[in-house]
C-alpha positions as CSV (number, residue, x, y, z in Angstrom):
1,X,3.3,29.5,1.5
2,X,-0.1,27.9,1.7
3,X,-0.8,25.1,4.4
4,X,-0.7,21.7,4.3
5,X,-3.8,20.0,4.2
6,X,-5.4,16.3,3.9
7,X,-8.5,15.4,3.2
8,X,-9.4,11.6,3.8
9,X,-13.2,10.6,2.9
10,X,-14.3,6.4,2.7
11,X,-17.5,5.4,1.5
12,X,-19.3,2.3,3.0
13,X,-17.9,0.1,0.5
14,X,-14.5,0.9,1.4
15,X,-13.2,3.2,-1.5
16,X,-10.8,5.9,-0.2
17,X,-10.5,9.5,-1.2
18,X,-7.5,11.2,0.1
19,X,-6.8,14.9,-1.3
20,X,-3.3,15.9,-0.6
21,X,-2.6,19.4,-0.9
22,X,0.7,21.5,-0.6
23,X,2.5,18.4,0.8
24,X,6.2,18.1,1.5
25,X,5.9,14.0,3.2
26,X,7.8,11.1,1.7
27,X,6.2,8.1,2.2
28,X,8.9,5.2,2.4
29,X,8.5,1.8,0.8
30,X,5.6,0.2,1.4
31,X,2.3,-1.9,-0.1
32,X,-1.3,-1.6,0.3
33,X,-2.6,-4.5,1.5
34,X,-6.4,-4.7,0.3
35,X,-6.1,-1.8,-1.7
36,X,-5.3,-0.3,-5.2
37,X,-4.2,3.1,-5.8
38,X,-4.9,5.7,-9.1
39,X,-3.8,9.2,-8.4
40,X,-3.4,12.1,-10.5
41,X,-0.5,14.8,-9.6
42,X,-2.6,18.6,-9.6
43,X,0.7,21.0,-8.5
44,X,4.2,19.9,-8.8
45,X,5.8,16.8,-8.8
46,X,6.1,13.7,-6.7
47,X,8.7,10.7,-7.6
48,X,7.7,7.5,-7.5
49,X,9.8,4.4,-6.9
50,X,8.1,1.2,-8.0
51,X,9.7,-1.9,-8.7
52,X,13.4,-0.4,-8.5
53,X,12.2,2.5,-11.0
54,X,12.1,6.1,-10.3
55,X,9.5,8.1,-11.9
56,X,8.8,11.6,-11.8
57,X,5.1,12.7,-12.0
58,X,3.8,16.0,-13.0
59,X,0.7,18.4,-12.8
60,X,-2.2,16.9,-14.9
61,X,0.1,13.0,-14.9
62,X,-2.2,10.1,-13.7
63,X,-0.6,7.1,-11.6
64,X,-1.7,3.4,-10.8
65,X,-0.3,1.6,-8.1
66,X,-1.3,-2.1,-7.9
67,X,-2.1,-4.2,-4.9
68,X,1.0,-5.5,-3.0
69,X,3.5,-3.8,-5.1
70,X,6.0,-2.0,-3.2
71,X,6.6,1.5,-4.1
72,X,7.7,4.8,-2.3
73,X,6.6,8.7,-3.2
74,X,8.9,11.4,-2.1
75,X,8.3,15.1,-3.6
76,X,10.9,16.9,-6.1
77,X,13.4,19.0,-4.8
78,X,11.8,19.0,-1.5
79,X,9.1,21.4,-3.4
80,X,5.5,20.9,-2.5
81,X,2.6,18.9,-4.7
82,X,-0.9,18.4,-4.7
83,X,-2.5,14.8,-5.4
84,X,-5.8,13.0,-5.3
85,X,-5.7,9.4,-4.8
86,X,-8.2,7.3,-5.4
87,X,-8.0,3.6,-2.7
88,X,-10.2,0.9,-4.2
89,X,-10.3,-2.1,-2.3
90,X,-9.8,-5.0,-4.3
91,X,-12.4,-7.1,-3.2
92,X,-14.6,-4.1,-5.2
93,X,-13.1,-5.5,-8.5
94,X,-12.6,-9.5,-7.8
95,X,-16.0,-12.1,-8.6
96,X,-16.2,-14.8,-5.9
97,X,-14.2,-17.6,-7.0
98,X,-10.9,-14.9,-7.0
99,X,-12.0,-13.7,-3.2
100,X,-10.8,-16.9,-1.9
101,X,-7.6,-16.8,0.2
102,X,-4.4,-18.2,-0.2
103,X,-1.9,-19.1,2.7
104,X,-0.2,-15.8,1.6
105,X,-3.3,-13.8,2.0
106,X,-4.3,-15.2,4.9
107,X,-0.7,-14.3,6.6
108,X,-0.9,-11.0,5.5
109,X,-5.0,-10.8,6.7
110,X,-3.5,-12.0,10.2
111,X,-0.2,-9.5,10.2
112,X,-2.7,-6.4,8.9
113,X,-5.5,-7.0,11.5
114,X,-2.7,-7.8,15.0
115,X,0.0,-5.4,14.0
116,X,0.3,-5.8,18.0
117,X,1.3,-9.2,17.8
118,X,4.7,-10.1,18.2
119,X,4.8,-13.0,15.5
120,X,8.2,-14.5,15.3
121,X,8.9,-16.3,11.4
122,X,8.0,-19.7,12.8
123,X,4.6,-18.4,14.2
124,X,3.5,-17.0,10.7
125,X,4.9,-20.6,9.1
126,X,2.9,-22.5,11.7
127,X,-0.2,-20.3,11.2
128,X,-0.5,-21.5,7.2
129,X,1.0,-25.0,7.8
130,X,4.2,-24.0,5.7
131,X,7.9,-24.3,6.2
132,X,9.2,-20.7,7.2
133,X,11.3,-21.0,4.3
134,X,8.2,-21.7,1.7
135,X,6.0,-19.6,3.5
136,X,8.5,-16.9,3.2
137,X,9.1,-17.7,-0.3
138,X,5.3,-17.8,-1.2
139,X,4.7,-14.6,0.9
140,X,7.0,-12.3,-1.3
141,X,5.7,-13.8,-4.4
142,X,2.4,-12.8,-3.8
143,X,2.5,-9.9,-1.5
144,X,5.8,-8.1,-2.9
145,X,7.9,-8.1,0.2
146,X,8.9,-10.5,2.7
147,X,6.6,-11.4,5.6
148,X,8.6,-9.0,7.9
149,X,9.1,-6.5,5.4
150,X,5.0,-6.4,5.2
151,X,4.9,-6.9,9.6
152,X,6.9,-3.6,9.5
153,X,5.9,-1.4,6.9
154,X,3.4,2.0,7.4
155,X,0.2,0.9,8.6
156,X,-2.8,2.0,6.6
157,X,-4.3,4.4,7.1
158,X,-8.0,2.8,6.3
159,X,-8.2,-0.2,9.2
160,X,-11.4,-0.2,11.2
């Protein structure tokens, strides 16, 4: 059986290349924060679970994945696949007047850069001048998950 290998490469505006080949890993649910995600499938077959859908993926079978939607990729039959992804940051795509923050992206700005910080659901309320239920609210309409869901989930793997 051949090895596993990744290949990660960004460029200096922040797009991502990661080449995954002969991989067995399951990622589990989870978003990208500043990022957007096309991949093509090149050997075997990954399922993805995106917005309570499964989805298998085969050889030569593109995927997009948007910003903040959760989603999970686990390979078929525990066999191994080969993918390219391709991370675009999504300030890449937006003009100026959609760059500007909301209270939502803010909170998740502030939970993606002090994953160290131990912020309790009344800090992160406080921090966007919100009730914890609105801001909670507010957070999973925009972001996909719940504040804590976000605090908890895989870190990315493209943080300076």
């Amino acid at each position: 059986m051949a090895q596993e290998k990744i290949t990660y490469y960004r460029n200096e505006k922040e797009i991502a290349y990661i080449h995954c080949e002969n991989c067995n890993k399951s990622y589990p649910m989870h978003t990208h924060a500043e990022h957007m995600v096309a991949g093509i499938v090149l050997q075997g077959s990954v399922c993805i679970i995106c917005q309570g859908r499964r989805r298998i993926y085969s050889a030569g079978e593109c995927f997009y994945i948007g910003q903040d939607i959760p989603h999970a990729i686990e390979p078929v039959e525990d066999k191994t696949y080969s993918i390219v992804n391709l991370c675009i940051p999504v300030s890449v795509t937006l003009d100026e007047k959609e760059r500007k923050e909301t209270d939502a992206m803010q909170l998740k700005r502030l939970i993606a850069d002090t994953p160290q910080l131990p912020l309790s659901v009344k800090d992160m309320a406080r921090s966007i001048a919100l009730s914890p239920y609105h801001m909670i609210r507010k957070f999973k309409n925009v972001c996909g998950l719940t504040p804590h869901q976000f605090q908890i989930s895989p870190v990315e793997g493209f943080k300076k």
